[in-house]
N, C-alpha and C positions, 0 to 999 in steps of 0.2 A: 504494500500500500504506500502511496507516493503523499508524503505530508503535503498540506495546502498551506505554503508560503505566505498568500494572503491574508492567513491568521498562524502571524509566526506568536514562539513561544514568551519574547519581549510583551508580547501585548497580553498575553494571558497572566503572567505573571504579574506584570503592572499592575492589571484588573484586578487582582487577587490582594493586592496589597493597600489599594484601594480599598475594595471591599471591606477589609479589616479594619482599615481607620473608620469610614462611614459608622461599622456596625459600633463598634469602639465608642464612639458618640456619641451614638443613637441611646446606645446602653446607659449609659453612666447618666443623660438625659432622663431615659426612662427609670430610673434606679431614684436620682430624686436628693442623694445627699452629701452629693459634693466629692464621693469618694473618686477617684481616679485610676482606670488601669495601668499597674505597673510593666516597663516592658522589661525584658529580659534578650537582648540580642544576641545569639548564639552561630558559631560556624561549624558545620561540620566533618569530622577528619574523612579524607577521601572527598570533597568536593561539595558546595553550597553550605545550606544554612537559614536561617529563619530568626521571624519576631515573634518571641512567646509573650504572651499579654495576659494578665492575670489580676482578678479583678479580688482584692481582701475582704470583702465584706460591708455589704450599706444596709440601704432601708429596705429592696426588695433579692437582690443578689447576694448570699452569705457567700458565695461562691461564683466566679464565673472565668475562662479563659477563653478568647480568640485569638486563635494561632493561626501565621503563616510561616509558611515555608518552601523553600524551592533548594533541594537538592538534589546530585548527579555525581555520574562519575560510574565506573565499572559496574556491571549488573553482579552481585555476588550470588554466589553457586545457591546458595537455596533459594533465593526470589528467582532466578530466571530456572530453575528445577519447576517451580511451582507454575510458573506463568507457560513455561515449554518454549524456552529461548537458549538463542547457544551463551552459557557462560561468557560471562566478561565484555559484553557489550554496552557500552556508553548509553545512560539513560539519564534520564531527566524527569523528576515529579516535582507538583506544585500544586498549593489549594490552602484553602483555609478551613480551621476545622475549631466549633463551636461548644462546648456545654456550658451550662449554665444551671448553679443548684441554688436555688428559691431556700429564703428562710422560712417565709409563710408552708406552712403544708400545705393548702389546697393552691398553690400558684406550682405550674407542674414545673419538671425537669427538663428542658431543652436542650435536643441537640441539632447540630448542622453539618455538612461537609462537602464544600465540591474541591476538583480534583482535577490532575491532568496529567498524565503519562503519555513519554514519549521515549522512542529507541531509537539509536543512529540508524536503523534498517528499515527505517521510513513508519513502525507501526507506530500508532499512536491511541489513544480514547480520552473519553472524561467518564469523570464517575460522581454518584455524590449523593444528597437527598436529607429529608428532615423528619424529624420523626418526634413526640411528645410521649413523655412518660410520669404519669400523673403522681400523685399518693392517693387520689380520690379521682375518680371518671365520673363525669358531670356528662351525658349525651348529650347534653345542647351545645356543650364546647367543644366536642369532638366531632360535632355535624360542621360547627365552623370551620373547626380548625381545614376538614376535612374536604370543604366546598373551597377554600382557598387554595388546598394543593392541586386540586381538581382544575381551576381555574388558568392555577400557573402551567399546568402540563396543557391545557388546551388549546393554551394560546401558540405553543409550537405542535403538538399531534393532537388529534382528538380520543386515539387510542394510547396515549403514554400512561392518565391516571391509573387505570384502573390494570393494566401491566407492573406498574412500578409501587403502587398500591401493595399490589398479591405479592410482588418482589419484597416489601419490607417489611410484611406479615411473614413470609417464613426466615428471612434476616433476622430480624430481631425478634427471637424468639430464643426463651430459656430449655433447652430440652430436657435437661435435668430435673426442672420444675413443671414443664408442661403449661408453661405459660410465656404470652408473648410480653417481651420488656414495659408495653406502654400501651396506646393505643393508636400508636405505627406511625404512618405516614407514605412518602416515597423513597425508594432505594432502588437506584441504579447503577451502572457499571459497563463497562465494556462497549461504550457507544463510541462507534467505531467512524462510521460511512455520513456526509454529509456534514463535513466538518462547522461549518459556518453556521448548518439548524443546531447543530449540537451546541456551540459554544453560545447562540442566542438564550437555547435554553437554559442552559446553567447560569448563565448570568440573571435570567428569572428568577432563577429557583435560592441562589443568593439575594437578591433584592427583596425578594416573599420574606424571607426572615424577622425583621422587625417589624413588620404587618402583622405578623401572626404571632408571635410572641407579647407585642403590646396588650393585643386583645384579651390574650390568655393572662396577662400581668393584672388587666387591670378591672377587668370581670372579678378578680379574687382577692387581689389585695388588702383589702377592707373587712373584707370577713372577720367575724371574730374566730377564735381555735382555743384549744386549751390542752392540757400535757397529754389526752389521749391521743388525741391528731399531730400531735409532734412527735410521741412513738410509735403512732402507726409509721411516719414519715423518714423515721431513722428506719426500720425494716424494711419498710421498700425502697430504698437508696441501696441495702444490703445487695436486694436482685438485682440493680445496676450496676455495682462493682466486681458479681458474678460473672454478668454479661463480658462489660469489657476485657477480664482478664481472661475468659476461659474460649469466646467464641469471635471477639471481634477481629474484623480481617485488620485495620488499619492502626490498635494497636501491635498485633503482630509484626505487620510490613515494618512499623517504626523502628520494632526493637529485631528485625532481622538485617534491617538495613544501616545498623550500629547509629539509629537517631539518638537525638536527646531526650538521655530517658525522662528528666522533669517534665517536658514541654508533653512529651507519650501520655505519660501516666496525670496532666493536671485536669483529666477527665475525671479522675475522682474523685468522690465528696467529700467535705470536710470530715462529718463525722457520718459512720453508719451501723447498724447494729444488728447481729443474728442472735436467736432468740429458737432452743430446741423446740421442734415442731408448734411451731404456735398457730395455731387456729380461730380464728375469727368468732366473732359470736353471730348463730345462726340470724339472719334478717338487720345486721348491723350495715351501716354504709363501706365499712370495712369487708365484710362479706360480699357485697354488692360489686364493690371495685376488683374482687377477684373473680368474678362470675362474669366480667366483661374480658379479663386477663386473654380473650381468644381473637383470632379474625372478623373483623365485622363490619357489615356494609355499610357504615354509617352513613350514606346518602340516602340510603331506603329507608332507613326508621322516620 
């Protein structure tokens, strides 16, 4: 496959660093109390390097990181094993990548990620997609959430939602626990053909982000809670540190590809908590939220 010149890697890359200040911004705006992300500028050995951004703690964010990064340089034996590449071929990744852990419990867990991969032997893709993961599933906010992702895949396919949809229902899914991380989103990968609809799209699906994250902030923020809904809130933070350590591809790719491991791992929460088999109380709202834990059409309800 012969790369398209016309959207060289300078411009993705820009866009991508872009992006991060934008969201950087936007955040700390929507946050509300002056805090400011710290950056962390990092290189690394074998070729590029990245701004890790890392948010201490405000009014709505106890936690948050948006990271960029753009590094290259020889493909190592076990990512091009995995990918089905000949060893030691000059590569090139870049993207920005999102979480964000809410102090409020009912304001959920956000994550984000687009992506771009490139090899000197012309392949190339993007990859990327968003996805929420609650402590409480409220259906009226995940119809939203959920007609906005809808929105933003429509505007480049009409068939990408509900493809990329199914894609992040069985992505983000615990199998150990038999339940899916959140209540999904889009995840995609490996879009190959049609470079210029491709990069149109991911630059959507970047832009959607604090659209839909505001809505989710601030639909909840105000809510009252009290120490039940703050340890429901530590237990389900547990499933998400499950997730990233044991199933996610992009922390893997980080730490196969000898990244930095802080900037890897600021995906996870500050504090989280496991708890022997604990069990819900039958007809609780806690109940409820693992009773949604599956696939679900949420445009049809």
């Amino acid at each position: 496959m012969t790369i398209d010149k016309t959207i060289d890697l300078a411009e993705i890359t820009g866009a991508f660093r872009d992006l991060q200040d934008r969201i950087c911004s936007e955040l700390e705006t929507l946050d509300g109390s002056g805090t400011r992300f710290l950056e962390d500028k990092w290189e690394r050995h074998g070729g590029g390097g990245g701004r890790t951004r890392v948010f201490p703690g405000g009014t709505v964010m106890e936690k948050g990181g948006v990271n960029f990064s753009h590094v290259h340089g020889p493909m190592p034996k076990n990512i091009s094993a995995k990918l089905g590449f000949e060893a030691g071929q000059y590569f090139h990744a870049t993207g920005v990548s999102i979480v964000i852990h809410p102090f409020h419990p009912l304001v959920p867990i956000i994550h984000m990620n687009v992506r771009y991969f490139e090899i000197e032997n012309g392949t190339h893709w993007f990859g990327g997609g968003i996805d929420v993961t609650p402590a409480y599933v409220f259906r009226d906010q995940a119809v939203r959430f959920h007609r906005l992702m809808k929105d933003v895949c429509d505007e480049s396919d009409p068939g990408y939602y509900l493809k990329f949809k199914e894609w992040a229902d069985r992505y983000f899914y615990l199998n150990h626990r038999k339940e899916t991380r959140g209540i999904g989103g889009i995840f995609f990968d490996h879009l190959k053909d049609e470079k210029a609809k491709n990069w149109e799209f991911v630059k959507r699906v970047g832009n959607s982000f604090v659209p839909a994250y505001t809505d989710l902030v601030n639909t909840n923020r105000d809510k009252p809670f009290g120490e039940k809904e703050k340890s429901w809130q530590l237990l389900r933070r547990s499933r998400y540190v499950e997730f990233n350590l044991v199933y996610d591809k992009g922390t893997k790719f980080g730490l196969d590809t000898d990244g930095r491991t802080e900037s890897i791992l600021m995906s996870m929460p500050p504090i989280a908590r496991w708890e022997y088999n604990y069990q819900p109380e039958v007809g609780s709202k806690e109940a409820e939220t693992l009773s949604l834990l599956k696939p679900v059409n949420w445009l049809e309800l």
